[in-house]
Residue, then its C-alpha position, 0 to 999 in steps of 0.5 A: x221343909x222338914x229336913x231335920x226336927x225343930x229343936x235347936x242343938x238336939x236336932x240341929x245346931x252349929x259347932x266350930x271345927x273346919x273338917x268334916x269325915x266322908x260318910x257315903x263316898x260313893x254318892x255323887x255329892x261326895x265329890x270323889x272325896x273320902x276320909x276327913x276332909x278339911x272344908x275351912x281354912x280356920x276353924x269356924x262355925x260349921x253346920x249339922x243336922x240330924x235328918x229324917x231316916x229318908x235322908x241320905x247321910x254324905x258327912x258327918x262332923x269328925x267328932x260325932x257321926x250322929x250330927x250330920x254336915x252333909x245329907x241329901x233327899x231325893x224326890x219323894x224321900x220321907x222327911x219329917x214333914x211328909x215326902x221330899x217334892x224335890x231333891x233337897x240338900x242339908x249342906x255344913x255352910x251356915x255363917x262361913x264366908x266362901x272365902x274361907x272354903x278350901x277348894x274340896x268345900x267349894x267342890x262339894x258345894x258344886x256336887x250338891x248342887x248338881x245333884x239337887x238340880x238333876x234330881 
């Protein structure tokens, strides 16, 4: 779908942590949140990407603002692979198991949500 480039740890990857920092609180996704927010309970593999310039940035991984947790296309947004046909969202849950979501995961998980399906 063109969210990010095709090579593995340079535009896409996995690194443990268990927090995320808030890069556009005022966007819908953010769920209200700002700052460094805890996403799991014990450190695990979180996910990141470095989207296409259409992208909209909503979080980033603590230790390196370039690899990006959280980012939202709206319809129509240039992605790698030509215009975003339907809101797409790049979220941090790649090997996590729900349960090991914190309640602001799980609330940023149902912002995504809805804003992809709104959009």
């Amino acid at each position: 779908m063109g969210r990010t480039g095709a090579i593995e740890n340079v535009d896409y990857g996995l690194q443990l942590g268990h927090s995320i920092q808030i890069a556009d609180p005022t966007h819908p996704i953010a769920a209200e949140l700002s700052g460094v927010v805890r996403i799991i309970s014990v450190t695990q593999w979180v996910s990141w990407g470095k989207p296409a310039a259409g992208a909209i940035p909503i979080a980033v991984l603590t230790d390196d603002p370039s690899k990006v947790a959280i980012f939202a296309y709206p319809t129509g947004a240039r992605t790698l692979s030509g215009p975003a046909l339907a809101a797409r969202v790049g979220l941090f849950a790649s090997f996590v198991e729900f349960d090991a979501f914190t309640v602001e995961a799980l609330d940023l998980f149902e912002a995504a949500v809805r804003w992809a399906w709104a959009n």
